[in-house]
N, C-alpha and C positions, 0 to 999 in steps of 0.2 A: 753674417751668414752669406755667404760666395750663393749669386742666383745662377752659376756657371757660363758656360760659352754659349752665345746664341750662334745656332745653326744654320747659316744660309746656305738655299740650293745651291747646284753647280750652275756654274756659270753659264751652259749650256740651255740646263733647264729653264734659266731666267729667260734667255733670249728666246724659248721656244715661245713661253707666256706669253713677250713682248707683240711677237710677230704673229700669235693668236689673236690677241685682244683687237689689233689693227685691222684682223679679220672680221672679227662678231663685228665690231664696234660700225665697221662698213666706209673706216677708212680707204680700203683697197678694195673695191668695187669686185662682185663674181665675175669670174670670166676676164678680168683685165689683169696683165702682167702686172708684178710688184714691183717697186725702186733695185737699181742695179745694184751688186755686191759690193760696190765702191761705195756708195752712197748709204745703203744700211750699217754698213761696217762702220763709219762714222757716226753715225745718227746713233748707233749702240756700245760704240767706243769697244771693241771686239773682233780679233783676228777672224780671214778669212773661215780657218778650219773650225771655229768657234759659231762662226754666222752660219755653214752648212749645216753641222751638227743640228741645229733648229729648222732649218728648210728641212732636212731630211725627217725629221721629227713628224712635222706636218706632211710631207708630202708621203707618207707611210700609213698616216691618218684618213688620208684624200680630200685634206682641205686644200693642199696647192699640188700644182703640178709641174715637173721640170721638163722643161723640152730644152734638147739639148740644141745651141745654136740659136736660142730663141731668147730665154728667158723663163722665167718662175710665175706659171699663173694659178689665179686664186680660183678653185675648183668646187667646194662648198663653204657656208660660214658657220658649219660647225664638227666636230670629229665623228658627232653620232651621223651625220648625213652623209661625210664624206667615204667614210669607212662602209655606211650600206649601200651606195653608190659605187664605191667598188667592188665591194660582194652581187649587186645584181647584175655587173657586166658580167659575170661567171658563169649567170644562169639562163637559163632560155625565158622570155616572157609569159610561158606557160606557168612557170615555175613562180612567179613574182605575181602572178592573179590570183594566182589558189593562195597567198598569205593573205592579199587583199582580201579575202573573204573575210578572214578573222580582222582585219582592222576595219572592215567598211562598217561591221554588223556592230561590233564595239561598239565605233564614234556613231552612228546612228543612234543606239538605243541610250547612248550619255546625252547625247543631244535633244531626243524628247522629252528628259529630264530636265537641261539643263538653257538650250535654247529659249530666248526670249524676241516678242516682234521684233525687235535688229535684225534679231540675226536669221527667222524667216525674209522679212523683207527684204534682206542684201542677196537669200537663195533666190529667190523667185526673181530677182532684178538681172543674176546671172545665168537663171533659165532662159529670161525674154533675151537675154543677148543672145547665148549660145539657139537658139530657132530664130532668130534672125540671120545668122552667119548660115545655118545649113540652109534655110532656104534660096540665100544668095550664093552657095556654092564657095563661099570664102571660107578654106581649110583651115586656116593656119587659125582665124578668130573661132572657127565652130572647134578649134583643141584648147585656145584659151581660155574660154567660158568653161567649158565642160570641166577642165580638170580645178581650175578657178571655184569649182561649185562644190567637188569631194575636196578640196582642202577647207572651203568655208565648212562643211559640216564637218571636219577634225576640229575646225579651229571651236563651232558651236559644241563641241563633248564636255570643253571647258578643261581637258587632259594636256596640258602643252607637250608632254613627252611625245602618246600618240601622233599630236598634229606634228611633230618633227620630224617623228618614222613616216609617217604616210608621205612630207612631203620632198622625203628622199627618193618616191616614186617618181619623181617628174619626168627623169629624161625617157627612163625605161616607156614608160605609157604615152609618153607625146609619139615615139615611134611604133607602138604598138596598136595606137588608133588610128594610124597613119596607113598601115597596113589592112586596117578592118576598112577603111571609107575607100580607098581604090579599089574594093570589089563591091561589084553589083548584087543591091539589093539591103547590103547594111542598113541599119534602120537610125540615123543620128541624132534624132527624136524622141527615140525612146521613153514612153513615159515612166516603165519602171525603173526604181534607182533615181529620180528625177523627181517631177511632178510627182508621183506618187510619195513619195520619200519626205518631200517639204509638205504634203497634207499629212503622213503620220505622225513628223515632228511637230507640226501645229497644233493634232491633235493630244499629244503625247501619250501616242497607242508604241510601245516598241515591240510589240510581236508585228507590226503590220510594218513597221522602220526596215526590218530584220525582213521580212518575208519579200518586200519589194527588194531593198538590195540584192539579194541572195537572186530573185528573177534577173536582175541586169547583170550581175556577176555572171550566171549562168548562159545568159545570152551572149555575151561577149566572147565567154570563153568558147562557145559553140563556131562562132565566127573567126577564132585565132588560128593561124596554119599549125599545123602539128609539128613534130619534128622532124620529122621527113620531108617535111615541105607540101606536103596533102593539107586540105580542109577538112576541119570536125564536120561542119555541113554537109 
């Protein structure tokens, strides 16, 4: 009994995997250019029009990016981030808070559940950072605590899909707090959404998870310019 022809992908498709996996795997660093066309064309034994077919592949995805003149850089290290990374450049930041509502309130109330002292104690550790940076006025550390702290509590849901999508929010919100902290009066300490937030998860109360998010969500979006370029304030 004939077990038939085994089917392999197109030759294309192999190379897109290839030059995926190089990706997740963190071979090819974010943000840094890939090996030149000369050099993966070898490395994969595969004509130029063959080797594009796969960048193009990826870069339709938004895991790389071609600049032309430049070279092919590695833009996320995975398709579900690169692809909502390019759907949120499409939309205003208004638009990308009001989803966070539904992921913040989610990974909170998985988290009450499923959060253990780690994973409080690694929140609160990046609380005491992020109010140390605002109190020294150091921007750039009071955005990397802060957003540091809503990916720890995707990562505390115990949902890895969630903490992927959430943490396709990065670029969008580092410039959208960026905008909230150079007007007066922003408040960077916020304790809801924060401190509040890691006592409901310790307590694992999720209406009180759900109810603090929802105040800092609502504060912030209070504080975002509109479309017009006016203040909700």
């Amino acid at each position: 009994m004939s077990l038939g022809t085994v089917n392999r992908p197109p030759l294309a498709e192999e190379v897109t995997s290839r030059l995926r996996e190089a990706i997740v795997s963190g071979k090819w660093p974010l943000q840094q250019r890939i090996p030149p066309e000369p050099e993966l064309m070898e490395q994969l034994g595969v004509s130029r029009g063959t080797l594009r077919e796969g960048i193009k592949a990826l870069a339709h995805s938004g895991m790389l990016e071609v600049r032309r003149g430049d070279g092919t850089y590695v833009r996320a290290t995975s398709e579900i981030s690169g692809t909502a990374r390019k759907a949120y450049r499409e939309f205003a930041d208004e638009d990308v808070l009001q989803v966070r509502f539904a992921l913040d309130t989610q990974a909170a109330r998985l988290a009450t559940r499923l959060a253990g002292d780690d994973d409080v104690a690694a929140l609160r550790a990046l609380l005491a950072r992020r109010r140390q940076a605002w109190a020294g006025q150091d921007l750039e550390q009071w955005i990397a605590a802060d957003w540091e702290f809503h990916l720890q509590v995707a990562a505390a849901s115990g949902n890895p899909l969630l903490h992927e999508l959430y943490a396709s929010f990065g670029d969008v919100f580092h410039g959208a707090k960026m905008a909230q902290r150079l007007r007066d009066g922003f408040d960077g300490c916020l304790a809801d959404g924060h401190e509040a937030l890691v006592d409901a998860i310790e307590a694992g109360d999720e209406d009180a998870a759900v109810r603090t998010v929802n105040a800092n969500l609502t504060y912030c979006m209070e504080w975002m310019p509109r479309r017009d370029g006016s203040s909700h304030g």
